[in-house]
VOGU-3710 file (C-alpha; in Angstrom, 3 decimals, decimal comma):
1> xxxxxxxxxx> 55,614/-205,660/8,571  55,707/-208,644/6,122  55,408/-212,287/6,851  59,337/-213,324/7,291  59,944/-217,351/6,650  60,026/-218,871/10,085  62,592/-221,587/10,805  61,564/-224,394/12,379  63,908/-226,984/11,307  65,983/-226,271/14,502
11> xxxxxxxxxx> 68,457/-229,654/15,332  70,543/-230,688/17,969  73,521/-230,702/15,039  72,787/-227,565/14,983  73,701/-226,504/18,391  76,500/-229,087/18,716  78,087/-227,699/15,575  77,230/-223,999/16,526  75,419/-222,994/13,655  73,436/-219,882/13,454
21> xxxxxxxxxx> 70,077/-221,818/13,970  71,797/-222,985/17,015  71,167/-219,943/18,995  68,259/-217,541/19,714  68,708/-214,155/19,376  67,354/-211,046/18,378  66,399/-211,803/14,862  64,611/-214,880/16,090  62,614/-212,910/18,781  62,041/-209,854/15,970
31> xxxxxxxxxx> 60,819/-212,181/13,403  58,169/-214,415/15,836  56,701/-211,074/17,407  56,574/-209,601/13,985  54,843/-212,883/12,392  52,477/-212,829/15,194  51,249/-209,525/14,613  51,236/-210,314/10,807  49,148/-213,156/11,473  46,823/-210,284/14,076
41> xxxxxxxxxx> 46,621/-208,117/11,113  45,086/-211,212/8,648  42,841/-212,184/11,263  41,206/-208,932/11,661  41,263/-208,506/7,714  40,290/-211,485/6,728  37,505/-212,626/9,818  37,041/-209,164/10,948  37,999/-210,064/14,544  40,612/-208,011/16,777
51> xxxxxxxxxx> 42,857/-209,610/18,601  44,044/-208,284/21,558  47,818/-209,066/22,630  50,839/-208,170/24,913  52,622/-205,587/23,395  56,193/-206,621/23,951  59,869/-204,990/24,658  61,906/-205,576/21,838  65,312/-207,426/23,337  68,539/-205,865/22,601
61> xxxxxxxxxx> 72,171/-208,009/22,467  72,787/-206,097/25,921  68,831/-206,378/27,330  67,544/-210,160/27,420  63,927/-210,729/27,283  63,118/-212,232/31,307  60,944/-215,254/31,585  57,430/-212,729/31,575  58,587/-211,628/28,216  59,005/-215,255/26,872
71> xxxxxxxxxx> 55,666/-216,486/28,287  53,941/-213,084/27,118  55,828/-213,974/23,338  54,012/-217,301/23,603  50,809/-216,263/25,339  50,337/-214,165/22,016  50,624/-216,794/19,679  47,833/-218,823/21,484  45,675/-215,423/21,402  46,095/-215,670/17,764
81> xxxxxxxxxx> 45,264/-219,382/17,395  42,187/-218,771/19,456  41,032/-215,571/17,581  41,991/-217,772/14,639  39,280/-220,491/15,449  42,001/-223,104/15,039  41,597/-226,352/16,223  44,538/-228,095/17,390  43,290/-231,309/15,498  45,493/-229,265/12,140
91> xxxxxxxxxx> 48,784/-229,892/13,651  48,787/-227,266/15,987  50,994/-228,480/19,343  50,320/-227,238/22,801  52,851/-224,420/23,849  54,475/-224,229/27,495  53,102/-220,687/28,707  54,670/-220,772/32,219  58,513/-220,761/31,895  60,061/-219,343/35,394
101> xxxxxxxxxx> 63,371/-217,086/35,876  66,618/-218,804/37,896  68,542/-221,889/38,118  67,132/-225,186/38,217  64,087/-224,124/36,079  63,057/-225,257/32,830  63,839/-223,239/29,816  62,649/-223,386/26,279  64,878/-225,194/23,723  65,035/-225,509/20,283
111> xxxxxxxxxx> 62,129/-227,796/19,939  59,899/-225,210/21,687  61,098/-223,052/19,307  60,560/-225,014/15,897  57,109/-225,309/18,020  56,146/-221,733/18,499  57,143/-220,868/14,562  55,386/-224,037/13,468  52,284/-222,962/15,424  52,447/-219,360/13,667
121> xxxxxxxxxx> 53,268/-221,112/9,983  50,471/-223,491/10,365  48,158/-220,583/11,882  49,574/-217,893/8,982  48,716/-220,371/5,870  45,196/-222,060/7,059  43,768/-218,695/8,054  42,539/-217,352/4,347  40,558/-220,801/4,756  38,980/-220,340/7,855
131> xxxxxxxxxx> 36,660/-217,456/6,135  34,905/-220,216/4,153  34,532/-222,565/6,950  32,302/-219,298/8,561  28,157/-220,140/9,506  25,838/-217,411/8,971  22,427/-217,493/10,169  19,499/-215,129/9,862  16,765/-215,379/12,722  16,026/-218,078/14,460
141> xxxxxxxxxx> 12,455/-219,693/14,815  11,233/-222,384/17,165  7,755/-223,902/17,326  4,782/-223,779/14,458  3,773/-221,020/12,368  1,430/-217,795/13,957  -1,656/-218,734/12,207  -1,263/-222,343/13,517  -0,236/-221,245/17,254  -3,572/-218,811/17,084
151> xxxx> -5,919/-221,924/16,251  -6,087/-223,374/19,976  -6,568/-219,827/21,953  -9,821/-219,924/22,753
//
């Protein structure tokens, strides 16, 4: 699966003049679960590091995702910000994880949206840098030297 251009340039003019970034559908949902296992894939090519996620239930127009599904969509892209060793000091914004079925709740709109393909854009095109940013270190050594050390046993 390729990286797809996210859209995050989601505006209120765009749901009060109905425009097709006005509503989230299926393409949306395909193209963030895709990206995020895109982004998975460089992660373990790149650092070497597997990232383990929620393997998710691709909506249909008749089957909407439920609230789990939503959180579990952005409960993955965190997993892949964290396996990415990205700080959030890059731009990275904190995502609500704990969106709750029925009426009266809180639901994501379209600035959680632009927020959860921002995340994955920002995540997707620092990543190839975070592999020079790596520390190695060989063994580690505390204290003086063994032919010093054996000088004061007596």
């Amino acid at each position: 699966m390729p990286w797809v251009n996210p859209v995050f340039d989601r505006a209120i003019t765009d749901i009060n003049n109905r425009t097709a970034k006005g509503f989230f559908n299926v393409v949306d949902w395909t193209r963030i679960n895709d990206n995020t296992a895109e982004v998975k894939a460089s992660i373990l090519s790149i650092l070497g590091l597997n990232v383990s996620t929620v393997t998710l239930t691709a909506p249909t127009t008749s089957l909407h995702p439920a609230a789990s599904s939503i959180n579990a969509l952005i409960v993955n892209i965190e997993l892949v910000r964290v396996g990415a060793s990205l700080p959030m000091a890059v731009g990275l914004v904190d995502l609500k994880q704990d969106y709750q079925a029925g009426n009266g709740t809180v639901a994501p709109n379209y600035v959680d949206v632009n927020d959860w393909e921002r995340n994955l854009n920002l995540i997707y095109t620092l990543l190839p840098n975070t592999a020079n940013y790596k520390v190695y270190c060989g063994v580690a050594a505390v204290g003086q030297p063994r032919f010093w050390q054996n000088r004061f046993r007596g």
